[in-house]
N, CA, C and O of each residue as an XYZ file, in Angstrom:
324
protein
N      28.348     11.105    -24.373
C      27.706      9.827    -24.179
C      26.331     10.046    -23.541
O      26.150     10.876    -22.651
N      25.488      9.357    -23.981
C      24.032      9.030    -23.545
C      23.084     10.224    -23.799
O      22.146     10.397    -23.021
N      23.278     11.056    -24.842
C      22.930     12.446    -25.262
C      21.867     12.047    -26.089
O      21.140     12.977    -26.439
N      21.510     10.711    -26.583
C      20.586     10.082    -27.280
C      19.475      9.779    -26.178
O      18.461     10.476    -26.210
N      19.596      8.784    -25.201
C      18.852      8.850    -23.974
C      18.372     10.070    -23.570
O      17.169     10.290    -23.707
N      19.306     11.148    -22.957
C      18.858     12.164    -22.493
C      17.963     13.192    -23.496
O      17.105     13.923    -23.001
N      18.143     13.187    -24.451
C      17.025     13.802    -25.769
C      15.869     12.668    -25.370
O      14.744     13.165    -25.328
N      15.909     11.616    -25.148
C      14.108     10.748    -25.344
C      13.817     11.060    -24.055
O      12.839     11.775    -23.836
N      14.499     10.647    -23.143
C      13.923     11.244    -21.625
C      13.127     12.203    -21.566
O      12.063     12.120    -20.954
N      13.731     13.854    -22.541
C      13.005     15.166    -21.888
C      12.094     14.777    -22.787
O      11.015     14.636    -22.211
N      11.985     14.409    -24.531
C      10.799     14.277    -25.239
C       9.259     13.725    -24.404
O       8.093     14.107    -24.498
N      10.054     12.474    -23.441
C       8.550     11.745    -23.107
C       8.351     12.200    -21.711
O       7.202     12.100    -21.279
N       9.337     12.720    -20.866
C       9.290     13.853    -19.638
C       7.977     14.006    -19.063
O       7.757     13.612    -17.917
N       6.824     14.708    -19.981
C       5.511     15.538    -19.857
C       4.564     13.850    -19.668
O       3.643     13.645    -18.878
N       5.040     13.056    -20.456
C       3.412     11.925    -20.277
C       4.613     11.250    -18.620
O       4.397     11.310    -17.409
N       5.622     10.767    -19.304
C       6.331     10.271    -17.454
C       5.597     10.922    -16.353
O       4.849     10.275    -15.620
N       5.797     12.205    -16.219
C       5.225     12.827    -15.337
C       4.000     12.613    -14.567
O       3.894     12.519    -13.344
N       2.605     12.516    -15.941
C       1.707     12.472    -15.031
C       1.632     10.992    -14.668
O       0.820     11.138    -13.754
N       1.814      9.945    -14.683
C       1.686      8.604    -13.914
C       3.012      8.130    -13.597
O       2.774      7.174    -12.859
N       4.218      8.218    -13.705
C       5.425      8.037    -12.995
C       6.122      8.711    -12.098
O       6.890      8.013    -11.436
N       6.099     10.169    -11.791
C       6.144     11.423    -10.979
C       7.478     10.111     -9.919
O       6.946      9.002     -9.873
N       8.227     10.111     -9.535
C       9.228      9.853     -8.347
C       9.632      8.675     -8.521
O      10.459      8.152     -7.773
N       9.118      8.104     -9.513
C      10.055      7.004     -9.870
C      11.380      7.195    -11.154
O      11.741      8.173    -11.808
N      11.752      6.050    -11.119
C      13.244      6.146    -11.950
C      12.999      5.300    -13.150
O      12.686      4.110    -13.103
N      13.173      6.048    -14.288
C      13.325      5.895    -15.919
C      14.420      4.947    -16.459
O      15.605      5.212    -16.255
N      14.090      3.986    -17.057
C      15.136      2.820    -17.544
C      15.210      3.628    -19.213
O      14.146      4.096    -19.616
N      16.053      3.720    -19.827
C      16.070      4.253    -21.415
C      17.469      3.987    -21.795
O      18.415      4.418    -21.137
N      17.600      3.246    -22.904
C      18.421      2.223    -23.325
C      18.324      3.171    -25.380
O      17.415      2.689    -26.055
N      18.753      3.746    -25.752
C      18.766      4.405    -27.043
C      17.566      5.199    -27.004
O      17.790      6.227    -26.366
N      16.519      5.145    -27.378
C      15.612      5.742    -27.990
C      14.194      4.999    -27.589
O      13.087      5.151    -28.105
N      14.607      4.112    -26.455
C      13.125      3.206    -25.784
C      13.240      3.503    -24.780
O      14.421      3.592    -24.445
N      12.065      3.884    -23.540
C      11.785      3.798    -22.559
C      11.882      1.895    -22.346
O      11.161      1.058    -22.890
N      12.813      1.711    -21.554
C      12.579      0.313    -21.113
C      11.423     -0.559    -19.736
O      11.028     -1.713    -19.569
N      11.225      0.842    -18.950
C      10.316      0.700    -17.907
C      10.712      1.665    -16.792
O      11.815      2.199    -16.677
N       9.580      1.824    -15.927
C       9.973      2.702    -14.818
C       9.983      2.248    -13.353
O       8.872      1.941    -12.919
N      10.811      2.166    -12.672
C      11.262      1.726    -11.340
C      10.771      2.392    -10.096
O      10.635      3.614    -10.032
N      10.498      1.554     -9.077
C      10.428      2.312     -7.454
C      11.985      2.575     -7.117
O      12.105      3.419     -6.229
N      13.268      2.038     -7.628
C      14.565      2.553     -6.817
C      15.091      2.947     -7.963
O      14.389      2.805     -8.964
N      16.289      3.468     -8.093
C      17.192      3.983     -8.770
C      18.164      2.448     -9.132
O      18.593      2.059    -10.218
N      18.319      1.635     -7.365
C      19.176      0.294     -8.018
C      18.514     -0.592     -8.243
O      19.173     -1.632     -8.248
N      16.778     -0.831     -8.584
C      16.418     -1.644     -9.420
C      16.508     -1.609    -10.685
O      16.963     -2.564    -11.315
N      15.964     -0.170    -11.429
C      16.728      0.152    -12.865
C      17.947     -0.210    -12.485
O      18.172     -1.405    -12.295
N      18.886      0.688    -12.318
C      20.108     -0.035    -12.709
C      20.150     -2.064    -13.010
O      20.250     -2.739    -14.034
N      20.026     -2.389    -11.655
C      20.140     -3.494    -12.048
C      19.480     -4.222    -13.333
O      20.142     -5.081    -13.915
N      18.303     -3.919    -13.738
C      17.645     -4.353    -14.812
C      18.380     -4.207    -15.416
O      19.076     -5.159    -15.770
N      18.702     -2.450    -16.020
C      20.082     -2.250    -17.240
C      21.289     -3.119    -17.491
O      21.839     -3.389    -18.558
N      21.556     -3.470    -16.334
C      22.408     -4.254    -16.699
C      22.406     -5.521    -16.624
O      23.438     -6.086    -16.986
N      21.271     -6.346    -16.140
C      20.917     -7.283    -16.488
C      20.566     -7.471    -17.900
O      21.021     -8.422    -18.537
N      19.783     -6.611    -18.410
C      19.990     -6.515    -20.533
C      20.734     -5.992    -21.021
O      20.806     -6.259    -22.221
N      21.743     -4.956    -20.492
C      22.418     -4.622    -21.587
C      23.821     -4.488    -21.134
O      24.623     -3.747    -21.702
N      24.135     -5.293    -19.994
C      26.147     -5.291    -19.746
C      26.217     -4.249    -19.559
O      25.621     -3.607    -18.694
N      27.222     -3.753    -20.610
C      28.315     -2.749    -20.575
C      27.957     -1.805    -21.371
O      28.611     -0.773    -21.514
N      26.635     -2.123    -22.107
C      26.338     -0.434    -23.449
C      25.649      0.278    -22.051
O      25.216     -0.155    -20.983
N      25.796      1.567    -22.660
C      25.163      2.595    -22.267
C      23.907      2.269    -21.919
O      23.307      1.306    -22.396
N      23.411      3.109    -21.009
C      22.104      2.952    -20.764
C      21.710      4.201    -19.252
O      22.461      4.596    -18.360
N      20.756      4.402    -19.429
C      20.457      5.980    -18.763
C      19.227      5.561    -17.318
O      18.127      5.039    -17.498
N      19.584      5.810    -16.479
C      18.494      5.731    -14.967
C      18.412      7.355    -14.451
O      19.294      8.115    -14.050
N      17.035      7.524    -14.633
C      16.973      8.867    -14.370
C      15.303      9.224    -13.400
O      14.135      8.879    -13.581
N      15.790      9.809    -12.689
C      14.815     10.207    -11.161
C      13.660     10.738    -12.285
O      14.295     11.485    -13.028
N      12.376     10.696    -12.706
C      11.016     11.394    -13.105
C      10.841     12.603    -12.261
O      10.355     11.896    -11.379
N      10.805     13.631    -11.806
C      10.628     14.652    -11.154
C      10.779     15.929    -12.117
O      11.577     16.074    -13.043
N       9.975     16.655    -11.735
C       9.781     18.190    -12.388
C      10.978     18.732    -11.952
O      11.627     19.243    -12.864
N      11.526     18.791    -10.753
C      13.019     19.490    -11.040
C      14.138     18.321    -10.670
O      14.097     17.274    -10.024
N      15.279     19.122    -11.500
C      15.937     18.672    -11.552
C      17.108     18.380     -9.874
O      17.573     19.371     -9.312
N      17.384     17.016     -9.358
C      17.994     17.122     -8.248
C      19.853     16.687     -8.603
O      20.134     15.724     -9.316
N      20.663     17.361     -8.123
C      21.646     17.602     -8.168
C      22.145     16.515     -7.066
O      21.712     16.436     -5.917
N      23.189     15.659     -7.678
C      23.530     14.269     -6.849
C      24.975     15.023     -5.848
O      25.434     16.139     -6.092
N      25.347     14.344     -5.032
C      26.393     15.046     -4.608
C      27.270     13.805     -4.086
O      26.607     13.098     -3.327
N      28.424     13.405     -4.264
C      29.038     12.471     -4.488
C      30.067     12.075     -2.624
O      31.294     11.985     -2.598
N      29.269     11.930     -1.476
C      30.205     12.208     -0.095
C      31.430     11.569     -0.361
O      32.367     12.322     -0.095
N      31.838     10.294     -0.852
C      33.072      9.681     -0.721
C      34.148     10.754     -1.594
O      35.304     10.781     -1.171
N      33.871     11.478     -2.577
C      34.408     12.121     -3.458
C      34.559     13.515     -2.639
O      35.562     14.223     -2.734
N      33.429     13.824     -1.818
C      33.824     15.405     -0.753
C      34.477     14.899     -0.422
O      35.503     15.191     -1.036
N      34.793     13.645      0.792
C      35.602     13.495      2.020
C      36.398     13.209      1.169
O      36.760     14.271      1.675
N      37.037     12.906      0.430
C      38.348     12.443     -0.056
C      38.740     11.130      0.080
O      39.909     10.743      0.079
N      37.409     10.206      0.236
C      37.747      8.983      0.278
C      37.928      8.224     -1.267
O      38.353      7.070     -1.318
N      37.496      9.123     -2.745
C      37.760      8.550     -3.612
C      38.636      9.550     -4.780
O      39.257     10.367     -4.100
N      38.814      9.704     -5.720
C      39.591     11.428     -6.525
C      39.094     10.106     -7.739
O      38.956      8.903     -7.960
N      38.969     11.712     -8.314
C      38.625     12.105     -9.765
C      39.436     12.733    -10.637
O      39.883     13.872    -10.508
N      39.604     12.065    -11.429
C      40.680     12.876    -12.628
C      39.907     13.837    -13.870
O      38.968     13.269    -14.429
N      40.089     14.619    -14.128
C      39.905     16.023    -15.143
C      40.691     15.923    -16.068
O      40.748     16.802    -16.927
């Protein structure tokens, strides 16, 4: 899932970069929908247009940052495999 998003993301990556650099990427199929100061304003937009389809919020930054989930360390939530 969202392997369509994540292919347009890295395509437009290089122009994001130079005028979006630390903000967060709205991309809904194969459109950039707009770029955000938070992570839960995209979101919220996304799902203000599009419910329940897919839809991709992604940090603009040259590297990549690795999320780390605390309720899921402490064991306040489990994950099934």
């Amino acid at each position: 899932m969202l392997e369509k998003e994540l292919k347009h993301f890295e395509d437009i990556k290089p122009e994001l970069l130079k005028s979006h650099s630390g903000k967060f990427a709205l991309i809904h199929g194969e459109e950039l929908v707009g770029t955000f100061d938070s992570a839960d304003n995209a979101y919220s937009e996304g799902v203000k247009r599009f419910g329940k389809d897919p839809f991709l919020v992604k940090r603009i930054s040259e590297t990549e940052e690795v999320y780390r989930n605390q309720a899921l360390q402490l064991g306040l939530m489990h994950a099934r495999i």
